[in-house]
Backbone bond lengths (Angstrom), bond angles and torsions (degrees), N, CA, C in turn:
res aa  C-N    CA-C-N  psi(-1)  N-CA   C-N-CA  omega(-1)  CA-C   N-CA-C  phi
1 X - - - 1.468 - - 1.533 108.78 -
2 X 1.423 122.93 150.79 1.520 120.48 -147.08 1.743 72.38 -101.75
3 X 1.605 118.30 163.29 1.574 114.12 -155.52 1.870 70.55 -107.31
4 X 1.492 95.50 -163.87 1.906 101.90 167.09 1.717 113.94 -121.63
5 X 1.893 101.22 22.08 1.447 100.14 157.22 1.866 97.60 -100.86
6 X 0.837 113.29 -15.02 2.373 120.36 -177.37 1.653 77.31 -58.44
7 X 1.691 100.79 -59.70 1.814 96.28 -144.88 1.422 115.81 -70.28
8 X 1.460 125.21 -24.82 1.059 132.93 -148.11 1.853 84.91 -103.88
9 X 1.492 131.24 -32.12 1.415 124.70 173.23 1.803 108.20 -71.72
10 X 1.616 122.94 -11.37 1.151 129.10 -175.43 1.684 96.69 -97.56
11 X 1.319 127.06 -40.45 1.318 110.90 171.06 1.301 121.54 -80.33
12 X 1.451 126.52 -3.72 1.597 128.68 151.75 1.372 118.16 -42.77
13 X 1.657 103.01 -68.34 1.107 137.32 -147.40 1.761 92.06 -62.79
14 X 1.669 112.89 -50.57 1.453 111.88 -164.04 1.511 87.10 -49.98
15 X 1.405 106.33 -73.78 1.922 127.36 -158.07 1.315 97.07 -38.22
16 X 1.572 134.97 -18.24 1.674 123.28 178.30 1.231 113.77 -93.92
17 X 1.562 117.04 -12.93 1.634 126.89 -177.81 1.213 92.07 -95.32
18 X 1.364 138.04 -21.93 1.816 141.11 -154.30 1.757 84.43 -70.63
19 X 1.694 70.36 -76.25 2.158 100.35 179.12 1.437 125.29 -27.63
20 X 1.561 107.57 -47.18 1.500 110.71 170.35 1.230 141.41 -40.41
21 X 2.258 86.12 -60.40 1.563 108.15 173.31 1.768 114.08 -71.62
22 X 1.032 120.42 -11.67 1.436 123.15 179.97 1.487 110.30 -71.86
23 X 1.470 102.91 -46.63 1.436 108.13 177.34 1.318 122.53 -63.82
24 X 1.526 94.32 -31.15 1.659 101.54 -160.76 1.931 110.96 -80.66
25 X 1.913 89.37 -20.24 1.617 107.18 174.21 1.120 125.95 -53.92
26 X 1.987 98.86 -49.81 1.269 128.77 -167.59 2.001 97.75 -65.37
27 X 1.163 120.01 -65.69 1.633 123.59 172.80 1.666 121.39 -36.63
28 X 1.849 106.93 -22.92 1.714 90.33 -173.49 1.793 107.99 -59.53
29 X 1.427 96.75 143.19 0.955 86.89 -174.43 2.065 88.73 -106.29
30 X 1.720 97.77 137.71 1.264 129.05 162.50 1.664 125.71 -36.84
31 X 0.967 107.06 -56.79 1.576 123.03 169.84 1.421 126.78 -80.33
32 X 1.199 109.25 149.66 1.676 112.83 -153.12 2.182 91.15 -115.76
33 X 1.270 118.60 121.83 1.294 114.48 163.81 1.586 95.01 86.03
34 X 1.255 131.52 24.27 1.367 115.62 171.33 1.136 124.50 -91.32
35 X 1.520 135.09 46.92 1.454 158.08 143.39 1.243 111.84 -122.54
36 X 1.341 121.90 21.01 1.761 128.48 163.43 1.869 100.02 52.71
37 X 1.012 114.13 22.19 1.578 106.99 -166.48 1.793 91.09 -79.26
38 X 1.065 127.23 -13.17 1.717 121.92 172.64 1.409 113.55 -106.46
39 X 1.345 94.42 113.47 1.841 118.79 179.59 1.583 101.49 -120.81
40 X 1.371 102.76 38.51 1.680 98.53 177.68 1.761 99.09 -67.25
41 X 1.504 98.95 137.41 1.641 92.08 175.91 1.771 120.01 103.16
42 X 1.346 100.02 -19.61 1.379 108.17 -170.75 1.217 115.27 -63.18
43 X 1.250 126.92 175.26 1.654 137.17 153.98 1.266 121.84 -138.15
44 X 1.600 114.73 97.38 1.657 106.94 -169.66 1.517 114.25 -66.35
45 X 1.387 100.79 154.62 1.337 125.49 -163.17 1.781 99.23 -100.07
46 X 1.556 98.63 163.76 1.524 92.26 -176.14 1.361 117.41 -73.10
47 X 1.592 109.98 -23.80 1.563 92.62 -179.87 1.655 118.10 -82.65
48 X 1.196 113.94 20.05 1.459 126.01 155.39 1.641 105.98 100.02
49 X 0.962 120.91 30.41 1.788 114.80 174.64 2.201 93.40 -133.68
50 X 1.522 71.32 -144.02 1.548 81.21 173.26 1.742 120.52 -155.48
51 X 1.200 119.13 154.95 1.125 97.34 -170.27 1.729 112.34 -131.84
52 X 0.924 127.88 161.23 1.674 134.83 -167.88 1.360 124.50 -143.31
53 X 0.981 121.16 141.00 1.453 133.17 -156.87 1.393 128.57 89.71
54 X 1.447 136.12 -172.13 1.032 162.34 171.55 2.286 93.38 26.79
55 X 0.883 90.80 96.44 1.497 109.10 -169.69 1.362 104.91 45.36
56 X 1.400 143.81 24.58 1.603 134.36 140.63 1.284 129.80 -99.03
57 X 1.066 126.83 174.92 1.576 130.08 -172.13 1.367 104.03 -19.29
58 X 1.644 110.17 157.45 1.420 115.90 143.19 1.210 124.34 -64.98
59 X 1.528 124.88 139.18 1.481 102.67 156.96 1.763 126.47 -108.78
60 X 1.268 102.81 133.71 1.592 101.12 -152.61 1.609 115.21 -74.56
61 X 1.535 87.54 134.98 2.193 92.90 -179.61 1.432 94.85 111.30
62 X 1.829 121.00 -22.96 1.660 99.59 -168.06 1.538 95.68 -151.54
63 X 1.585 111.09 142.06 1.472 103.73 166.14 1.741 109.26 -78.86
64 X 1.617 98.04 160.30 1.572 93.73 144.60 1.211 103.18 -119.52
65 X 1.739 98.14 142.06 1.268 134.59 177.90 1.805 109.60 -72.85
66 X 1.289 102.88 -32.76 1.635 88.61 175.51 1.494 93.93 -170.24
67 X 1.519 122.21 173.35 0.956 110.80 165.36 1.543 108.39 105.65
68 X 1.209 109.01 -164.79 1.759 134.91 125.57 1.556 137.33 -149.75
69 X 1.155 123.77 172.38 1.591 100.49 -174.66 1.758 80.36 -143.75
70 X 1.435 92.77 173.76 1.700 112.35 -164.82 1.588 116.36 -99.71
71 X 1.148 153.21 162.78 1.379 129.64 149.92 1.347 90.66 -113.74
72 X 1.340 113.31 148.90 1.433 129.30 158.62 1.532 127.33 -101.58
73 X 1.541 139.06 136.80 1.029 142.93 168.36 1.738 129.50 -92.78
74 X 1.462 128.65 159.15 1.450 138.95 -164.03 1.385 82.97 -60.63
75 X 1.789 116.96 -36.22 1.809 108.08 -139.77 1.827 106.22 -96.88
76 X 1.819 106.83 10.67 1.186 101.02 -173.14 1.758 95.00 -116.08
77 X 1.298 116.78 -177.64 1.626 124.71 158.01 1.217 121.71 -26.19
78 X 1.404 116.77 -34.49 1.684 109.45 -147.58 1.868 81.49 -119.47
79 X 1.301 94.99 99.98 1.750 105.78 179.86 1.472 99.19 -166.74
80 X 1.314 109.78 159.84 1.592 130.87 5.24 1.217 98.10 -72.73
81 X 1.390 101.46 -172.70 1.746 124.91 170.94 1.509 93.20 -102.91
82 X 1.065 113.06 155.42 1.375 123.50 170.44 1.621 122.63 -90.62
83 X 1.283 98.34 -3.52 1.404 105.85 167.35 2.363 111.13 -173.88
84 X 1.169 92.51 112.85 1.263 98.69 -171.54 1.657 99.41 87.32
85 X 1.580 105.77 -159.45 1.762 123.41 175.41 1.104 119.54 -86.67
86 X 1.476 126.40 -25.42 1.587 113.05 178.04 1.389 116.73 -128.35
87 X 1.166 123.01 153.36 1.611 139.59 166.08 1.234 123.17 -108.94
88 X 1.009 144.03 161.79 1.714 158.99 -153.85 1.627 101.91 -127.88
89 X 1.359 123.84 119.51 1.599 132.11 142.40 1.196 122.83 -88.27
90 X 1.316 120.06 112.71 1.345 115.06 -168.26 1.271 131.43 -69.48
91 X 1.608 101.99 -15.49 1.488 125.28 150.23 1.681 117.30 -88.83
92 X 1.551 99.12 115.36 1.522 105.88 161.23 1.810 123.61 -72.59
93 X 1.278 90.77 -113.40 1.685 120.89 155.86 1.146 121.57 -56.43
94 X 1.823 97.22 -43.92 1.221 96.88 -167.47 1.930 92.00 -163.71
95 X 1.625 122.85 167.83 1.289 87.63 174.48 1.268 161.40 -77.94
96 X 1.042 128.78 157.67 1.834 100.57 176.79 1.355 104.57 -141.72
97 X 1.648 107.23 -170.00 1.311 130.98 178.43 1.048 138.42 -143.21
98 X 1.673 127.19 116.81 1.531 109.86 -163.42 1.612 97.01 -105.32
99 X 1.449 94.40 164.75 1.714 101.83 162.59 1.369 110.65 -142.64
100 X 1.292 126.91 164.41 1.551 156.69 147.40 1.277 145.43 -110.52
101 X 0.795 137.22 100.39 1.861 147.01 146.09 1.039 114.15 -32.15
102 X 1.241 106.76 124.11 1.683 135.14 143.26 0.826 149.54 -148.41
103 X 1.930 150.29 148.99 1.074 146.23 -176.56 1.406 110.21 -77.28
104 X 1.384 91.76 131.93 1.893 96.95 175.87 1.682 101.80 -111.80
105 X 1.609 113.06 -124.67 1.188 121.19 179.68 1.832 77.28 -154.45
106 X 1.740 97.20 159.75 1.482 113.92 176.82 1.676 102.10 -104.41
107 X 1.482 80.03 128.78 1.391 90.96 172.51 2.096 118.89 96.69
108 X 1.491 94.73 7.78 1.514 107.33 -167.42 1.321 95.71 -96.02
109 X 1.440 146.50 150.41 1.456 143.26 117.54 1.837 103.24 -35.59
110 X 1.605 80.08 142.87 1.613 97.34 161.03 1.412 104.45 -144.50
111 X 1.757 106.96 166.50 1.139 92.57 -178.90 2.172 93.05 -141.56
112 X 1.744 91.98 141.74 1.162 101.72 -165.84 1.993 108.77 -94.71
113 X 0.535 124.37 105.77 1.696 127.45 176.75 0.997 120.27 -106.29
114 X 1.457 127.08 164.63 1.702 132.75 -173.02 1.834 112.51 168.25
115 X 1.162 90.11 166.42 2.045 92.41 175.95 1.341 96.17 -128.74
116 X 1.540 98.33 136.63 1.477 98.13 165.50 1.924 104.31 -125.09
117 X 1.343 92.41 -178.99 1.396 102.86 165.30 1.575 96.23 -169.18
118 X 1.958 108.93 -165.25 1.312 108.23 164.71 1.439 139.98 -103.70
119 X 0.879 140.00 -150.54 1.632 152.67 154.80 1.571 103.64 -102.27
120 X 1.479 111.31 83.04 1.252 120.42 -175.65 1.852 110.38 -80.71
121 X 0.825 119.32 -21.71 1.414 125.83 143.65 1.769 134.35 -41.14
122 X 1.053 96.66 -21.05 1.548 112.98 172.64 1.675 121.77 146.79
123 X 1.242 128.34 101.87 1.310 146.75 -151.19 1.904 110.07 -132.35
124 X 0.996 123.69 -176.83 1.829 128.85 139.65 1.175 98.58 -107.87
125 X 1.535 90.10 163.83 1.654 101.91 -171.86 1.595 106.69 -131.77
126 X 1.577 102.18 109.13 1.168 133.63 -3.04 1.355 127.53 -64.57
127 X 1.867 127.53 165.29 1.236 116.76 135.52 1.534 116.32 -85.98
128 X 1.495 101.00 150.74 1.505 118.18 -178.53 1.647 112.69 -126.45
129 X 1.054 108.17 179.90 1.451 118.02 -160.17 1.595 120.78 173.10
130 X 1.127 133.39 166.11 1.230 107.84 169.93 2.023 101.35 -155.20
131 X 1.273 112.90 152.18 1.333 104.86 -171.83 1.539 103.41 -118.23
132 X 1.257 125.76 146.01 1.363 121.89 176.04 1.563 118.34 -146.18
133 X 1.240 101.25 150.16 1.669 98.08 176.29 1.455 91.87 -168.11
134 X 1.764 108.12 157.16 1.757 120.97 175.21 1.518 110.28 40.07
135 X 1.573 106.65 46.74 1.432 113.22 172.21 1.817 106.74 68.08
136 X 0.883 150.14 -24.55 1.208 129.35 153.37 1.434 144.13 -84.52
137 X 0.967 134.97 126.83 1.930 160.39 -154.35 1.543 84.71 -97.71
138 X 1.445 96.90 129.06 1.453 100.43 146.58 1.618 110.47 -147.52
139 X 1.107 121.56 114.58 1.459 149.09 -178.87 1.628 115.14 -42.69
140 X 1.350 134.10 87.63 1.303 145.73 168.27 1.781 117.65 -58.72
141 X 0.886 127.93 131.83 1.505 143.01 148.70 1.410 145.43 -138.48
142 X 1.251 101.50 165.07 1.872 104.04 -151.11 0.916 92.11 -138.48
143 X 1.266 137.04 112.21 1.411 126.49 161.27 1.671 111.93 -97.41
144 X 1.410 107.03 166.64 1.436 111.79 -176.41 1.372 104.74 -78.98
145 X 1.339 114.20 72.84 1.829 112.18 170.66 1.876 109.82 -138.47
146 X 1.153 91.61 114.91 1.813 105.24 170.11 1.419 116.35 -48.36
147 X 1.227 113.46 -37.69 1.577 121.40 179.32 1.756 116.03 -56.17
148 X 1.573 100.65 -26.66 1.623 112.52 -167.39 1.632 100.32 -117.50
149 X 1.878 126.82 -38.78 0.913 89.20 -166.09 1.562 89.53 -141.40
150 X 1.420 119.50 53.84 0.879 121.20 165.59 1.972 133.58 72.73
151 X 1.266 122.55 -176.33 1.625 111.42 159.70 1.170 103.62 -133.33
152 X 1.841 119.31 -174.29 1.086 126.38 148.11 1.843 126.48 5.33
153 X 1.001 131.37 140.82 1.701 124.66 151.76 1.897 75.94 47.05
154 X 0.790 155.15 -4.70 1.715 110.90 151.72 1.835 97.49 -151.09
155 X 0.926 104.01 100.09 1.620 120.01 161.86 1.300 113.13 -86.64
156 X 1.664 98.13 129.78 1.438 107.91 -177.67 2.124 99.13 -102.70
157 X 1.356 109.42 177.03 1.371 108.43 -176.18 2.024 108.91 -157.21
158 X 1.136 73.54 129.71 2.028 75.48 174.52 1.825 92.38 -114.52
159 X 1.411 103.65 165.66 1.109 138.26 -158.90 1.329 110.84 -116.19
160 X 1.589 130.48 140.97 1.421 132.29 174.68 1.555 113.24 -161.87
161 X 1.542 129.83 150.05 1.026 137.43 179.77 1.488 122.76 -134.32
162 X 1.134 109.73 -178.82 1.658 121.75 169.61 1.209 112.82 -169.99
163 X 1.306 123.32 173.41 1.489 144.42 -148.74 1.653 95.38 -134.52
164 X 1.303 121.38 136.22 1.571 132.15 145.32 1.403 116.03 -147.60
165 X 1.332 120.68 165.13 1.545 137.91 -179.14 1.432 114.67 -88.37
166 X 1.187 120.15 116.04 1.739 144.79 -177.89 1.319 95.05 -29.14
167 X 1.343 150.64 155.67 1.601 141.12 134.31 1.304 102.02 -112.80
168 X 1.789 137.97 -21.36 1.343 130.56 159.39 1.505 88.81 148.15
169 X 1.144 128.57 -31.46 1.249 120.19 159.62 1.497 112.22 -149.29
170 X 0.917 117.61 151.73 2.087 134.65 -172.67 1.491 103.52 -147.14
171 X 1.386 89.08 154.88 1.383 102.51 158.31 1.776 117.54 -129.77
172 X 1.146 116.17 167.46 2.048 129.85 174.50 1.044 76.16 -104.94
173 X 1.537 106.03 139.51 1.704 153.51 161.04 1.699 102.49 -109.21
174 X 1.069 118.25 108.66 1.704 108.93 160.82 1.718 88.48 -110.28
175 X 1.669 117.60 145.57 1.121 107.79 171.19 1.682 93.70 -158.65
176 X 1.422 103.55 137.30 1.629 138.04 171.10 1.936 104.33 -20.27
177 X 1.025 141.60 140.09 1.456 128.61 158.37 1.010 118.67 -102.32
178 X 1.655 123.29 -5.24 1.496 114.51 -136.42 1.723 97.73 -179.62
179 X 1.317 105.69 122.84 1.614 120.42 174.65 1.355 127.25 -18.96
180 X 1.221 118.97 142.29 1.633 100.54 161.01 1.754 123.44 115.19
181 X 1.181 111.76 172.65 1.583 98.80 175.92 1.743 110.16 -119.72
182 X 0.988 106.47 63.00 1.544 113.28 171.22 1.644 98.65 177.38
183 X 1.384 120.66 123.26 1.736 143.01 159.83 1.124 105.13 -138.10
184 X 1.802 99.36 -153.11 1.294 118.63 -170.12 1.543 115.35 -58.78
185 X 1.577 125.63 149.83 1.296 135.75 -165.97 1.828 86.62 -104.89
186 X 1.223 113.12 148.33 1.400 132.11 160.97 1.615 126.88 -137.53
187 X 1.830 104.32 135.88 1.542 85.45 175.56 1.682 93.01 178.70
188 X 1.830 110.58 137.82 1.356 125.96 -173.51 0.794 103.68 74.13
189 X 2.077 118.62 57.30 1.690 112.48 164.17 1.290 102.28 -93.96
190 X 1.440 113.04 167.07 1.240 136.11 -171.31 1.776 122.58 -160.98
191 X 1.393 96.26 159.38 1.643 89.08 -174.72 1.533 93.40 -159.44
192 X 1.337 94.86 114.38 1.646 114.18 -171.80 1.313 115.90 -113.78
193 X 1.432 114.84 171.91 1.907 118.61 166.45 1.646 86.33 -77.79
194 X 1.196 89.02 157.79 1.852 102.41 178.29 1.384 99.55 -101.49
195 X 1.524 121.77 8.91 1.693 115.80 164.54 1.292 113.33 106.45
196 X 1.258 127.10 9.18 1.191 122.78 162.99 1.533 131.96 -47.98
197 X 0.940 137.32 112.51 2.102 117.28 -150.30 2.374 71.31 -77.67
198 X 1.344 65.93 164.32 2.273 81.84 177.04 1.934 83.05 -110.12
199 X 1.548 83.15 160.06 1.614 106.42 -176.58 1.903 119.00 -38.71
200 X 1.095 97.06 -50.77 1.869 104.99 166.63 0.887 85.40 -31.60
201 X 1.737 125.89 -92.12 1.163 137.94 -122.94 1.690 105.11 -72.59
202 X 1.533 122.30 -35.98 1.404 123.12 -175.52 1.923 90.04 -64.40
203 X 1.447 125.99 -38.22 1.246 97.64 -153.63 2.061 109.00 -82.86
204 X 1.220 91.40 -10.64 1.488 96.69 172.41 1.659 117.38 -81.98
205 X 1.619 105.77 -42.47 1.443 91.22 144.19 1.634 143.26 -18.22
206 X 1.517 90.61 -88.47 1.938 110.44 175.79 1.576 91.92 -36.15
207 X 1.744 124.83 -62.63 1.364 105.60 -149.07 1.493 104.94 -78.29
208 X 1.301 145.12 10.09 1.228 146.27 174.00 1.564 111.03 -90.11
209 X 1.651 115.16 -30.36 1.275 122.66 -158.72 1.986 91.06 -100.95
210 X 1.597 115.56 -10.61 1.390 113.79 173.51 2.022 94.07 -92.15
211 X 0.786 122.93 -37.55 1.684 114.49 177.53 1.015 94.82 -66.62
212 X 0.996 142.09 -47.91 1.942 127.79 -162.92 1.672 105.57 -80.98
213 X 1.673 121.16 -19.72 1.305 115.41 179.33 1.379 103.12 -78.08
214 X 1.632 112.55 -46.44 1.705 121.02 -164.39 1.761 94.46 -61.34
215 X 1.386 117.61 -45.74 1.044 96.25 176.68 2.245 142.17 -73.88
216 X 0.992 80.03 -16.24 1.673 105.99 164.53 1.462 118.49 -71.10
217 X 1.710 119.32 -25.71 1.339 129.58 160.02 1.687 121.98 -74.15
218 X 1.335 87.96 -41.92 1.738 95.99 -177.92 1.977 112.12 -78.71
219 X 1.194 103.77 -25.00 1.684 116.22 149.96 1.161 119.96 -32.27
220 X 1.590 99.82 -73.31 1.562 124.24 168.48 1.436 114.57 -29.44
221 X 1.431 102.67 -85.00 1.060 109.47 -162.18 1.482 126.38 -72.82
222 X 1.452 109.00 6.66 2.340 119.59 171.08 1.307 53.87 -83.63
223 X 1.617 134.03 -104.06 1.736 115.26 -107.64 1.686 107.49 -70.41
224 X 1.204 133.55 -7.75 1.155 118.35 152.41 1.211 122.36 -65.50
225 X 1.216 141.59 -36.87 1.600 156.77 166.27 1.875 95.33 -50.52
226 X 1.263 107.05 -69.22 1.631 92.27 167.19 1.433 125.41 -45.69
């Protein structure tokens, strides 16, 4: 006969595998190539990155809508990356804007994240930009300060997010604010569930959190019997 310390370490055990996959659900990230780390296709340019759009490469996972924008590498000036080897200027040549598609769920929170910084190599001050997805804009800036975003060979990066509601499919807008071939730096965007467990998951919940109660009763009730 299974005792009610077996059952009650088996209804742990589910609720920590439940917990895991919830978390681990909540983290997929939505978007495909959002650390620019794929330049399949590219052709580097002389000033040492690469660039895409407006009669150059594709860049893969996202159109640009107009414009062009740059990728940057660990092995040139404009480093680190803030995640992996390359980063995105949303100003190329000149400015631009990429976007992406994806399927969400209707009616879900998501949540949109990313790092930016600048093109400390040559920018306006500020650079601007703005990122959007599921109808909400949220307004990026860079100002020309070393203290916040670093120089040359060492770029520093702060971090920012937002929240919108699934409609079944969306897309991220990052788009240029401001003239020129150097703005805002981007890199490690993402667009996740904000963690809501989905119905499966609540009902495997409840029945893990009823084995761990039934067993906490039957506890009870041997040492009262003792």
């Amino acid at each position: 006969m299974r005792t009610a310390k077996a059952t009650l370490a088996a209804a742990v055990s589910v609720l920590a595998v439940l917990g895991l996959a919830t978390a681990a659900s909540a983290s997929t990230n939505l978007l495909v190539n959002g650390s620019f780390e794929d330049i399949t296709g590219a052709t580097p340019q002389s000033w040492g990155g690469y660039t895409f759009g407006d009669g150059f490469s594709t860049l893969p996972g996202w159109t640009v809508d107009f414009g062009n924008v740059d990728v940057t590498t660990n092995a040139s000036g404009w480093a680190p990356a803030y995640d992996g080897q390359d980063s995105l200027d949303i100003n190329g040549w000149v400015a631009g804007e990429i976007s992406q598609g994806f399927n969400d769920v209707v009616g879900e929170t998501y949540t949109v994240s990313f790092a930016y910084s600048r093109n400390a190599a040559g920018a306006p001050d500020p650079a601007t930009a703005t990122v959007s997805a599921g109808g909400y804009t949220d307004d990026v800036s860079s100002a020309n300060d070393p203290s916040q975003f670093g120089t040359v060979g060492n770029m520093l990066w702060k971090t920012d997010s937002f929240t919108f509601v699934g409609t079944g499919h969306d897309s991220i807008v990052l788009t240029a604010t401001v003239p020129g071939n150097g703005g805002v730096f981007f890199d490690d965007i993402s667009v996740a569930a904000a963690g809501v467990p989905e119905p499966a998951t609540w009902a495997l919940m409840i029945g893990g959190f009823g084995l761990a109660g039934a067993a906490l009763r039957r506890r009870r009730a041997t040492v009262a019997a003792a």
